[in-house]
N, C-alpha and C positions, 0 to 999 in steps of 0.2 A: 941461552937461547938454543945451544945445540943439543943439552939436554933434554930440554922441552920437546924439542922436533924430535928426540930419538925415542921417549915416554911415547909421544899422539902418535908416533907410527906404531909402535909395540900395543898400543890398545888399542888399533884399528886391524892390527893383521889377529890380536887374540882376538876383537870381535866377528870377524870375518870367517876366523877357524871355527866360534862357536854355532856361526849359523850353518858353514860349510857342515857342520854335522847334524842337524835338524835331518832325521828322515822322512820319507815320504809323508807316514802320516801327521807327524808333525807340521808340515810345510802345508798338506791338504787342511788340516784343521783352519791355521791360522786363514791360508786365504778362505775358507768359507765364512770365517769372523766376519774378516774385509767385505765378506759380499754381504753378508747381512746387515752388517751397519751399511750400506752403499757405498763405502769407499771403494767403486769398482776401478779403478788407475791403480791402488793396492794389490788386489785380489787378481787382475791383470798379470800384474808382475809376479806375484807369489805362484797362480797357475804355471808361465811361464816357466820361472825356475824349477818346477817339479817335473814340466814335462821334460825339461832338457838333464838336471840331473839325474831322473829317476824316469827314464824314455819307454818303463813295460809296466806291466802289472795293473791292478784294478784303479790304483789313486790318478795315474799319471792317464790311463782310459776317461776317467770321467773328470779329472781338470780340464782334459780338450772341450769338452760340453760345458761346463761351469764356467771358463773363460769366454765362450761364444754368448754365452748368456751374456757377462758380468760387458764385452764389448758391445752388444746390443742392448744393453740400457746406458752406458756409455755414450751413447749416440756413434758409433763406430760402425756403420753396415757393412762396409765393406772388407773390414777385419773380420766381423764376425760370419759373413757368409764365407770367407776363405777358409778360415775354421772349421765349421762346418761339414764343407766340400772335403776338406781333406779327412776328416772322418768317418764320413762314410765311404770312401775311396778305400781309408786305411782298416776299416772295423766293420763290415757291409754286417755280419751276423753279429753285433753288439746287440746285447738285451734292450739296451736305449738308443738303437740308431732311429729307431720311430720318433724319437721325442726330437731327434737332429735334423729329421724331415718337417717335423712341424714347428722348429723353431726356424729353419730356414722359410715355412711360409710366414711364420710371423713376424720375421724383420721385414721381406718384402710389402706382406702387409701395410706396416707400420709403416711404410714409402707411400703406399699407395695412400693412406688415409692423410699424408702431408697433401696429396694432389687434388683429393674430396676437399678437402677443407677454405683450398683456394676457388671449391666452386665454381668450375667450369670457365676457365678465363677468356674474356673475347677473342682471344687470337687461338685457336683451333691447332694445338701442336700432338702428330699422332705420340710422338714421345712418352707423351701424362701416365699413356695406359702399361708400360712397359711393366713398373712393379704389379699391378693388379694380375696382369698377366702370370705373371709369373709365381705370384703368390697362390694363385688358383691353380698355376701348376704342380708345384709345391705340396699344396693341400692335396689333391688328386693323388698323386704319388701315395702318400701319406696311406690315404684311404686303401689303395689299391693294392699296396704292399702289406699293408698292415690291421686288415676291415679288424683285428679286437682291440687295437690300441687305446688304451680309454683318454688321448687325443681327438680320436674321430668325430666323435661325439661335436665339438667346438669347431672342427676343421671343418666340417657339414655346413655348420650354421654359418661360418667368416665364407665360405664358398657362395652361397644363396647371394649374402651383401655382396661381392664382389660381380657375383654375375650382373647384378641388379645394378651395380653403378656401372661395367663396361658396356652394357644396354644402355642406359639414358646418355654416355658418352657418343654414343654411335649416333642416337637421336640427336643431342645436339651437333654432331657434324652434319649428318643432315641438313640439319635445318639452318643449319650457315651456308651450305650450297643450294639450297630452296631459295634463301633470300636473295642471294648470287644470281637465281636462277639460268644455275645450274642442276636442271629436274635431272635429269639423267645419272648424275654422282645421286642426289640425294636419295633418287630409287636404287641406286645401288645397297647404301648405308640404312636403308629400311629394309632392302631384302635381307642385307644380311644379318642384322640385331633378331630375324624372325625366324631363321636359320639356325644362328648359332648360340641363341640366347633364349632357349623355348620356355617359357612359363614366366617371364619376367615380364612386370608392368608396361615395361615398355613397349613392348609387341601391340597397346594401343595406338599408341604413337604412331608405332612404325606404320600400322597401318591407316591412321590418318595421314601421316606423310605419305605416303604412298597415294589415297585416292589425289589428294591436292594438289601433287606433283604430275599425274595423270591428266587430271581434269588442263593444267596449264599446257600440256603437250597434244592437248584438243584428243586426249587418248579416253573417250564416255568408254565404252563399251567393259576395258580394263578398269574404270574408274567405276564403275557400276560397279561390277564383281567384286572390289573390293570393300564398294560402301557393304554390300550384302553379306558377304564375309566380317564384317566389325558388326555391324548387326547384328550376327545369328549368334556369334559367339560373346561377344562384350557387350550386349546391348543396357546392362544394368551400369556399366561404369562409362556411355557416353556421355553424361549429365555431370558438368565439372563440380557440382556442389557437391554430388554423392563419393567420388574419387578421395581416396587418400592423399592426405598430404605427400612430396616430396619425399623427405623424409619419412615419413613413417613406409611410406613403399619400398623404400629402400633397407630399411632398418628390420629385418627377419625376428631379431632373439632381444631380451631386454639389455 
């Protein structure tokens, strides 16, 4: 027995010595294996071990990105935004810090479309919009720092959808303090969807919340001015037949 125990430890420290020697790109290879098959908890760890034994140079730079990936399909966001974060913090003129910016709006993203998906839940939590927010932040950066990155292109089109759904987000709080009536919040959450969300669908909305909320505060003259103003300007999409669906208003690129 004691020789047995003394054999499994002597082929466990020579196996240990021989990965201990695996250099950088060795260790890079393997975990893009890992990532390729999806074995991303692999590829995880293999980034990991390179960036800590091999902490400079080009492999140990872009395992920090390949681990933020391999954690956000992972389902990991919060790993992988810390990752992220610490990247561009640490490599601000990396030739890929663009691609860091617009994967950090794409896990945000990827939150936000958990929050579309539950379609607007009856109880009105401001909470919902936090990732959208933030992912349109994200994007913007992207854009602004980097208008050639050929991300841009994609970060344009996920911005349109995000404005497009934190617009019908603000109509339906509205329209849950309408019902409340409570007119006064709900012209709030119409002025501001009309404000800070210009071109988006829902700017009809807003401005039928707006007259209807009016009209209940015995407010004609405001209420006038704005049936005229939806009139002059959307008067082909007051006809709910002719209106896009839901979705497809929401949905910008295929």
């Amino acid at each position: 027995m004691l020789a047995l125990l003394v054999l499994a430890l002597a082929t466990g420290c020579n196996r240990e010595t021989r990965e201990d020697e695996r250099g950088a790109e060795e260790l890079y290879a393997e975990a893009q294996r890992a990532l390729t098959a999806r074995n991303y908890s692999n590829a995880i760890e293999l980034y990991r071990q390179l960036t800590i034994r091999f902490p400079f140079g080009r492999h140990a730079e872009q395992s920090q990105l390949d681990m933020a990936y391999a954690m956000h399909r992972a389902g990991q966001p919060e790993r992988a935004l810390t990752t992220l974060d610490r990247f561009i913090r640490t490599y601000p003129t990396h030739p890929n810090v663009d691609y860091a910016w617009y994967l950090k709006g794409l896990v945000h993203y990827e939150e936000a479309m958990g929050f579309l998906r539950r379609l607007f839940p009856d109880q009105v939590v401001d909470r919902d919009q936090q990732s959208a927010r933030r992912s349109f932040s994200d994007f913007r950066e992207l854009i602004q720092r980097y208008p050639q990155s050929r991300y841009v292109a994609d970060a344009r089109q996920r911005m349109v959808f995000l404005r497009n759904v934190m617009a019908d987000y603000e109509i339906e709080v509205g329209e849950y303090y309408f019902r409340r009536g409570a007119y006064v919040a709900a012209i709030n959450r119409a002025r501001y969807t009309i404000e800070h969300y210009p071109g988006a669908p829902a700017n009809v909305d807003a401005l039928q919340l707006l007259e209807r909320s009016y009209e209940r505060l015995e407010l004609e003259q405001l209420a006038e001015d704005t049936r005229d103003v939806l009139e002059y300007n959307y008067a082909d999409l007051l006809d709910e037949s002719e209106r896009e669906s839901f979705l497809q208003r929401l949905w910008p690129f295929d």
